[in-house]
Residue frames relative to the residue before (quaternion, step in Angstrom):
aa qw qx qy qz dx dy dz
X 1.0000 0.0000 0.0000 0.0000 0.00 0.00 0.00
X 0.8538 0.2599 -0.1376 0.4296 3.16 -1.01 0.67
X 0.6006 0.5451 -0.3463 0.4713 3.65 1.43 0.11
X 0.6042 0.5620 -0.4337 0.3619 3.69 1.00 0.05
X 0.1312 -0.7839 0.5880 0.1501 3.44 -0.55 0.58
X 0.3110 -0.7243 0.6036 0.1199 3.99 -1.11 1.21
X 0.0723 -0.7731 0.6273 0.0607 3.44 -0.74 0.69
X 0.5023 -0.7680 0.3960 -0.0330 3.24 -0.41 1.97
X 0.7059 -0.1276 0.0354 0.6958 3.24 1.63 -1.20
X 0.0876 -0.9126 0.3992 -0.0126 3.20 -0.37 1.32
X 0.7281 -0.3740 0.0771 0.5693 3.73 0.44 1.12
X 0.0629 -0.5720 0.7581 -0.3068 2.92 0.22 1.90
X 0.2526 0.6116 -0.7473 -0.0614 3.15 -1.67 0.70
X 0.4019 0.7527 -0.5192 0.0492 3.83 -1.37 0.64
X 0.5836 -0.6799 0.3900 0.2122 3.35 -0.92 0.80
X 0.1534 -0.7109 0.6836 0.0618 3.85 -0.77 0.69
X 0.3381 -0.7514 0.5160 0.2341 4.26 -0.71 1.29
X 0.6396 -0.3457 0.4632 0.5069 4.01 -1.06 0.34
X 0.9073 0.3145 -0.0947 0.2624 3.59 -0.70 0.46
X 0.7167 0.5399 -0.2134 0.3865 3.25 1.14 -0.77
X 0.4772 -0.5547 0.6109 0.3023 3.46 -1.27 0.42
X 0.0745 0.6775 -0.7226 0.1154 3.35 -0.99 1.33
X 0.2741 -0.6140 0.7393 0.0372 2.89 -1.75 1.15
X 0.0839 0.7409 -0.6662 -0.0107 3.79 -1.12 0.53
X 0.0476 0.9124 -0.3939 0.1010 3.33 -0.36 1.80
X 0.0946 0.8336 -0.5275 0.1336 4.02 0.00 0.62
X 0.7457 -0.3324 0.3066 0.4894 3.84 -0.96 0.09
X 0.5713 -0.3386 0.5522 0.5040 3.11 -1.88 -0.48
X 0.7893 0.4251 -0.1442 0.4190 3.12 -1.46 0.08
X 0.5583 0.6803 -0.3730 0.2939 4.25 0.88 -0.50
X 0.5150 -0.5421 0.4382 0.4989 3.49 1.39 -0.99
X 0.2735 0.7478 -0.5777 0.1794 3.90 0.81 0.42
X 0.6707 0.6093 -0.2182 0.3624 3.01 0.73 -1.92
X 0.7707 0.3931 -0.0993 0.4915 3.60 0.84 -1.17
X 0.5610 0.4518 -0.3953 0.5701 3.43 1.24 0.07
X 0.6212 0.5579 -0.3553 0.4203 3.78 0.80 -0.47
X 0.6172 0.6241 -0.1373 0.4590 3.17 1.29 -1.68
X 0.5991 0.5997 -0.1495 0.5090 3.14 0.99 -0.95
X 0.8009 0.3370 -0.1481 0.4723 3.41 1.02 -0.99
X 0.5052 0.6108 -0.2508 0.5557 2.90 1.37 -1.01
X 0.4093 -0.5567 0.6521 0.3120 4.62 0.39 -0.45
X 0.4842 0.7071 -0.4302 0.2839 3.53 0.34 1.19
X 0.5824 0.1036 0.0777 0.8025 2.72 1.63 -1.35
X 0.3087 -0.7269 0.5701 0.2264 2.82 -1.75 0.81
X 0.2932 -0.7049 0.5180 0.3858 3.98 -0.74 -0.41
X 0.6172 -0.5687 0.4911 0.2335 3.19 -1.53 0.71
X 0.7123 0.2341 0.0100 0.6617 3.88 0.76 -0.92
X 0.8198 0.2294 -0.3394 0.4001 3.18 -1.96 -0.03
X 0.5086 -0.4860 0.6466 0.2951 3.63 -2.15 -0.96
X 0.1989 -0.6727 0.7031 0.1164 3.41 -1.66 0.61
X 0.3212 0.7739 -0.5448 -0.0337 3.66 -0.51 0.75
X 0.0251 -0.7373 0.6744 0.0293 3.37 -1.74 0.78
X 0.8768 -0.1366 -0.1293 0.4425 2.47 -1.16 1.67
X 0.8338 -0.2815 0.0839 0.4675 3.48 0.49 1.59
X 0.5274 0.6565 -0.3202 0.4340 3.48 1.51 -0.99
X 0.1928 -0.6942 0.6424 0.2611 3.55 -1.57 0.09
X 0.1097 -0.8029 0.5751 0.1122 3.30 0.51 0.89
X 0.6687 0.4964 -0.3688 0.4128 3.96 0.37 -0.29
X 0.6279 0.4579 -0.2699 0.5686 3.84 1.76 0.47
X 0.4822 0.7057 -0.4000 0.3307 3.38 1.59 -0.17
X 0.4627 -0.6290 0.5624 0.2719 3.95 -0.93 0.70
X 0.7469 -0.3937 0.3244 0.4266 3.77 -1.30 0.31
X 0.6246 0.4741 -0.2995 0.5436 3.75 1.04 -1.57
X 0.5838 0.6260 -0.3690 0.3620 4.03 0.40 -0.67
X 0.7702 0.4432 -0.1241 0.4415 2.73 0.38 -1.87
X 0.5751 0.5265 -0.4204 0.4641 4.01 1.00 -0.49
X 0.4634 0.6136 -0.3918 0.5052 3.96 1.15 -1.60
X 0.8386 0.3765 -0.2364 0.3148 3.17 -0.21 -1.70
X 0.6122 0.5945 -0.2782 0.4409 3.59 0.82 -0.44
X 0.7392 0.3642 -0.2932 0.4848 3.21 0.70 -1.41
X 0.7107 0.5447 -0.2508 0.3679 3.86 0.97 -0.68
X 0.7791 0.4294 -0.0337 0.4555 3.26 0.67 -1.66
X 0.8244 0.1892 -0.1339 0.5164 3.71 0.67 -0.60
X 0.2864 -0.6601 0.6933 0.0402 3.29 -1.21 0.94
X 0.1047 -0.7815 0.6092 0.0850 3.87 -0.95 1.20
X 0.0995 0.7542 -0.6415 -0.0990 3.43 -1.06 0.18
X 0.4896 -0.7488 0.4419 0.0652 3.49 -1.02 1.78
X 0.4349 -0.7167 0.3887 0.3822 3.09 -1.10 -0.09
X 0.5173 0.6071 -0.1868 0.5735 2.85 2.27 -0.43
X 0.4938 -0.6559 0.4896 0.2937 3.89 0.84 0.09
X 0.0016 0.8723 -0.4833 0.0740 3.43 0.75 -0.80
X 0.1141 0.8120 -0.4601 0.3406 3.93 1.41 1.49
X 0.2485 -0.6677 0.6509 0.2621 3.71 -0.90 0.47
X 0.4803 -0.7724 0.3707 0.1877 2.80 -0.48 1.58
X 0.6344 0.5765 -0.2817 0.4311 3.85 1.03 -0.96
X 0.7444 0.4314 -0.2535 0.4421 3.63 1.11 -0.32
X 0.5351 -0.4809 0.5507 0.4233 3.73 -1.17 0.28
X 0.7018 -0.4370 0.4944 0.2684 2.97 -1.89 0.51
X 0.5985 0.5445 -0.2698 0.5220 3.52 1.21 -0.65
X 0.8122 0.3418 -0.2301 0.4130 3.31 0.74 -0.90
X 0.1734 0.7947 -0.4100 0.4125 3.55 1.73 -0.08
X 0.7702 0.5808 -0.0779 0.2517 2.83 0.15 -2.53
X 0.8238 0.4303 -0.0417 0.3667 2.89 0.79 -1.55
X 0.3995 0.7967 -0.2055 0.4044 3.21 1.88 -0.03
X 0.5644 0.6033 -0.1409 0.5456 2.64 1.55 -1.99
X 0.7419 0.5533 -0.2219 0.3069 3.42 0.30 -1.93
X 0.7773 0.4861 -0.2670 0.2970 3.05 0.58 -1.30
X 0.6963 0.4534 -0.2718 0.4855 3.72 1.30 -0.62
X 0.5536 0.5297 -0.4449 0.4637 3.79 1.29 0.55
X 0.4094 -0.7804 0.3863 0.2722 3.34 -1.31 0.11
X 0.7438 0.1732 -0.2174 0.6079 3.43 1.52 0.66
X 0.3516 0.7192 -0.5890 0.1105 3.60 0.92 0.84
X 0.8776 -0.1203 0.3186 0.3374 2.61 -3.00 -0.07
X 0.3719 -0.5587 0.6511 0.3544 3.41 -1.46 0.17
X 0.4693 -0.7890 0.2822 0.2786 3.67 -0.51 0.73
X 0.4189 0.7524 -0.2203 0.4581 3.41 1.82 -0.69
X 0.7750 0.3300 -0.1758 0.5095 3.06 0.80 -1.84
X 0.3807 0.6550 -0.4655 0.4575 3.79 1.56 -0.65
X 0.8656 0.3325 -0.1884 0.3235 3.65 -0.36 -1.43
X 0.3592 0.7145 -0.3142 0.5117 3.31 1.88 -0.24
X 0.7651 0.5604 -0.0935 0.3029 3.12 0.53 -1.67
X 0.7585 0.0802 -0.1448 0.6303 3.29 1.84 -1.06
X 0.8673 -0.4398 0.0604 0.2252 3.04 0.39 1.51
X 0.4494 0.7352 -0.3014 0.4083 3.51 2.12 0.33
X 0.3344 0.7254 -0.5867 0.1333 3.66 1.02 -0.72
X 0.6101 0.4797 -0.3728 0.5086 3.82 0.47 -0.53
X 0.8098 0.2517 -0.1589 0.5055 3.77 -0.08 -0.54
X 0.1921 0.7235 -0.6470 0.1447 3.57 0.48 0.70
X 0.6804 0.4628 -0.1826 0.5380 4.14 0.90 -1.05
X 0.4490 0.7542 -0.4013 0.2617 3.12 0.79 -0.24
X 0.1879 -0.7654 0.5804 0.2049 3.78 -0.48 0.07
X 0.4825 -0.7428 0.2598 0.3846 3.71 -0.67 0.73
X 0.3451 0.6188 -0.4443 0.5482 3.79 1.52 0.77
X 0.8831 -0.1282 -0.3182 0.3201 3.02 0.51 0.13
X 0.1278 0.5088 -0.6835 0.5075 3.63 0.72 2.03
X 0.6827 -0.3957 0.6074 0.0915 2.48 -2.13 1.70
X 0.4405 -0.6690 0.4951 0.3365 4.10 -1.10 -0.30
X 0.5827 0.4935 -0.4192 0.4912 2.92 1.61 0.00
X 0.7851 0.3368 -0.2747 0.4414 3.63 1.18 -0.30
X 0.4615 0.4600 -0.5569 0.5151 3.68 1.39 0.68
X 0.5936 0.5990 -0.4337 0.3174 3.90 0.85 -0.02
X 0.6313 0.3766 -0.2115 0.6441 3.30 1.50 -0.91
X 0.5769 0.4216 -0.5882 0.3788 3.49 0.25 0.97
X 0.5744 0.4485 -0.4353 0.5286 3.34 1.54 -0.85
X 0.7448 0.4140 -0.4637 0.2425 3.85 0.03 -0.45
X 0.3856 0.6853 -0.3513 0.5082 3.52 2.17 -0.06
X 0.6976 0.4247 -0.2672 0.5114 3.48 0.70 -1.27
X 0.8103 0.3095 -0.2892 0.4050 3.72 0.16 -0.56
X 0.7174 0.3590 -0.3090 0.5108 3.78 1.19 0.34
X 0.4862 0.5381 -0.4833 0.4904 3.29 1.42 0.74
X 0.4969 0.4265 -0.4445 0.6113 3.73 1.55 0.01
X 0.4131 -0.6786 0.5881 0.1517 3.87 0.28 1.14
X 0.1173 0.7324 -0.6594 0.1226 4.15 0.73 0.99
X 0.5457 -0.5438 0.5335 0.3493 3.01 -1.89 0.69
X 0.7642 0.1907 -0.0976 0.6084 3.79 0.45 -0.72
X 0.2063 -0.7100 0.6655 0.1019 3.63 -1.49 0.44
X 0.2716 -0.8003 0.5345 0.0144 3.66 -0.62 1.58
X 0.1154 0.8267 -0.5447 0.0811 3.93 -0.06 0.69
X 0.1687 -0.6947 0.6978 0.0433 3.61 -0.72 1.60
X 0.9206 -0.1886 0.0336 0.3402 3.34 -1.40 1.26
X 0.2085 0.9069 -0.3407 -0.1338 3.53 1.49 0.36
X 0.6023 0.5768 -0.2415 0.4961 3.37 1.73 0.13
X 0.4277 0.6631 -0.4755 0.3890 3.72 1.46 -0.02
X 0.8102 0.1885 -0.3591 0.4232 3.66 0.08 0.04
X 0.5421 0.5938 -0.5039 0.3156 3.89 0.82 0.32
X 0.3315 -0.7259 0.3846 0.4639 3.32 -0.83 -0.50
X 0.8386 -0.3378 -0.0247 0.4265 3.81 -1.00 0.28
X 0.8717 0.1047 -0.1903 0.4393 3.64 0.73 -0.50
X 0.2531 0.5416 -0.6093 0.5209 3.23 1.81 1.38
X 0.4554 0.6176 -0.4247 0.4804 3.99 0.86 -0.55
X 0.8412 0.4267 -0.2088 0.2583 3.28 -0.08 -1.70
X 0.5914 0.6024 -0.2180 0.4897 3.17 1.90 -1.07
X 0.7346 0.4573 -0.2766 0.4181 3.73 1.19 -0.80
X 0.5589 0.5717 -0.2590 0.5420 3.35 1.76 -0.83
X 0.6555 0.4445 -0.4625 0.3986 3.92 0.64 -0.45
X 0.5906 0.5730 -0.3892 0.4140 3.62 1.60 -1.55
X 0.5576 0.6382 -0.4115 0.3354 3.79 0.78 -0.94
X 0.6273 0.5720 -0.0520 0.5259 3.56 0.95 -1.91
X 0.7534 0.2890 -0.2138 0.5506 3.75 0.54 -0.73
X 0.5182 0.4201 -0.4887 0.5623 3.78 0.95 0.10
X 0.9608 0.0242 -0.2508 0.1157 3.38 0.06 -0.43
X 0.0314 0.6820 -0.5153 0.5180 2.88 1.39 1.88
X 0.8430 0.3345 -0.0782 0.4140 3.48 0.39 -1.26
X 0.7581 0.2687 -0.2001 0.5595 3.28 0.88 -0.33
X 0.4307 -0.7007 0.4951 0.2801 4.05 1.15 -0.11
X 0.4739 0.6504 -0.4772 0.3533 3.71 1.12 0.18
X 0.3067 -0.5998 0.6245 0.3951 4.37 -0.91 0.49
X 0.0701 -0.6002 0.7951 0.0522 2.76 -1.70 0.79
X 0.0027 0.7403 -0.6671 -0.0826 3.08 -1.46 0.92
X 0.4146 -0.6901 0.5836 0.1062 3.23 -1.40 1.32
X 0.4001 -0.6735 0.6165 0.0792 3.41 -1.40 0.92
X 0.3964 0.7310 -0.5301 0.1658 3.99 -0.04 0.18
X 0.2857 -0.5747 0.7358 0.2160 3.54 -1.75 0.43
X 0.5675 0.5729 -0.4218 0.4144 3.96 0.94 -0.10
X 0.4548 -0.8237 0.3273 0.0867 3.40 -0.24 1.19
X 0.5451 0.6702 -0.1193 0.4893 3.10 1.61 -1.46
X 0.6933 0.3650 -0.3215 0.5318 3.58 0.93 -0.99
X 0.4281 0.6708 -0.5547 0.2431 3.75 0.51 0.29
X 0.6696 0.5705 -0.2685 0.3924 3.31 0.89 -1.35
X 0.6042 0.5018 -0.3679 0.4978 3.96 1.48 -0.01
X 0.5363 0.6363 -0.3801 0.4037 4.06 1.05 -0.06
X 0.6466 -0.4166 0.6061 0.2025 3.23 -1.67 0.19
X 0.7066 -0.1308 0.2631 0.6437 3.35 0.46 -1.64
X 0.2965 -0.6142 0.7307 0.0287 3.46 -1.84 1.06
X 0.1063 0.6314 -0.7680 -0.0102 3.15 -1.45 0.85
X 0.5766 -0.7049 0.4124 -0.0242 2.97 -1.26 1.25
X 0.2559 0.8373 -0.4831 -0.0080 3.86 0.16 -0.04
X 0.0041 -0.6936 0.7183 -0.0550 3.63 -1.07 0.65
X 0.9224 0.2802 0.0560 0.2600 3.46 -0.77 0.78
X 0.3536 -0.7840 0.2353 0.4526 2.58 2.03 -0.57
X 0.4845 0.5536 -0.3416 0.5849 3.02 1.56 1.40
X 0.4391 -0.6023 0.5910 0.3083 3.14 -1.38 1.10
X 0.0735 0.7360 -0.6243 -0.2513 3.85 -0.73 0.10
X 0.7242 0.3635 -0.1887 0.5548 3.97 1.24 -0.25
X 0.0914 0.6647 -0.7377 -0.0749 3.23 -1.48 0.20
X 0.1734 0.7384 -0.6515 0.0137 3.75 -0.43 0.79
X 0.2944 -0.6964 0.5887 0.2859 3.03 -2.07 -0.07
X 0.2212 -0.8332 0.4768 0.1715 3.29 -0.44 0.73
X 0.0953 -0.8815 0.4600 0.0475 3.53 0.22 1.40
X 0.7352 0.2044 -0.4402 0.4732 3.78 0.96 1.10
X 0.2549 -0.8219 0.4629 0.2125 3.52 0.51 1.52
X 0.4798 -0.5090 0.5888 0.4050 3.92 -0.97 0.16
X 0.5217 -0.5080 0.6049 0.3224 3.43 -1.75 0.28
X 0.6881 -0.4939 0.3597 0.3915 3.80 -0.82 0.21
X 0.6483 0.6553 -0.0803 0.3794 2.63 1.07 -2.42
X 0.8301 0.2827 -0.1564 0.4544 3.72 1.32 -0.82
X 0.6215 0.4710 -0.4470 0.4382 3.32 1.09 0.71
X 0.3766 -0.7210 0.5773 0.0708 3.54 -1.14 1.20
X 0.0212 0.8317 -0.5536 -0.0368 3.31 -1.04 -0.03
């Protein structure tokens, strides 16, 4: 008992370019979550390196890793994860206020489509529009990279499609990587670059250099 050791992610190694929409997709249960975490300064790893943008982020100390969070990475849940007592506006500004160069938040929620529901409170946002506050809140911390775990698992299908183009059209427009968490296969064919995991292996890394339009992928 107690001598088996589970390796969660297990020499996975691949590379995501400045900019690109990545999707990394594999069962429940494959290592996504913990490969993200992993990137994201949550978890640390036992073996290998984590770099961004030149950084070793897999040498960073407890105080680092917090810097590096609160600056550098932008999360979006599948669970939205909103203080409920505040406006969508004030959500936003939460985020903002503990970075050192963020988004104005107004123009943030502007940006994905809320100007109407700034006061709002997230009781009474649709789920398709307390999601785009969380993707408001985490890209008003102007992050170098944007980390999204299944952000479409609790919407339905073409509240999904609507949150997955805003994802894709932030980073077209703004040059920022976004990487997408998903066990939904179908949404590969909309990335830059797939990485594959099963097992807690990478077994793929492709680029896909004619991405599909949102609008044309079904699932």
């Amino acid at each position: 008992m107690g001598e088996n050791r589970i390796a969660a992610a297990d020499h996975i190694s691949f590379y995501v370019d400045q900019g690109e929409f990545c999707i990394i997709v594999g069962p429940s249960g494959a290592g996504k979550t913990t490969v993200l975490n992993m990137l994201g300064g949550m978890d640390s790893c036992d073996e290998g390196e984590i770099l961004l943008d030149g950084s070793k982020i897999s040498e960073y100390n407890a105080k680092q890793l917090t810097t590096y969070r609160r600056y550098d990475v932008g999360f979006v849940f599948q669970f939205y994860n909103l203080v409920q007592n505040l406006t969508a506006l004030e959500n936003v500004e939460l985020a903002s206020e503990i970075c050192k160069d963020p988004l104005d938040a107004k123009e943030t929620l502007l940006e994905v489509g809320l100007g109407e529901r700034l006061n709002n409170f997230p009781a009474q946002l649709s789920g398709g529009e307390q999601q785009r506050v969380a993707i408001a809140r985490a890209l008003a911390k102007n992050p170098k990279i944007l980390l999204c775990d299944e952000p479409t698992g609790a919407l339905d299908y073409n509240t999904g499609k609507a949150v997955l183009q805003l994802l894709q059209d932030t980073c077209r427009k703004t040059g920022r990587t976004v990487i997408v968490i998903t066990h939904n296969s179908a949404l590969t064919a909309m990335a830059d670059r797939v990485i594959r995991i099963k097992s807690g292996k990478a077994i793929s890394n492709d680029v896909n250099k004619h991405p599909t339009p949102v609008e044309e992928i079904e699932w």
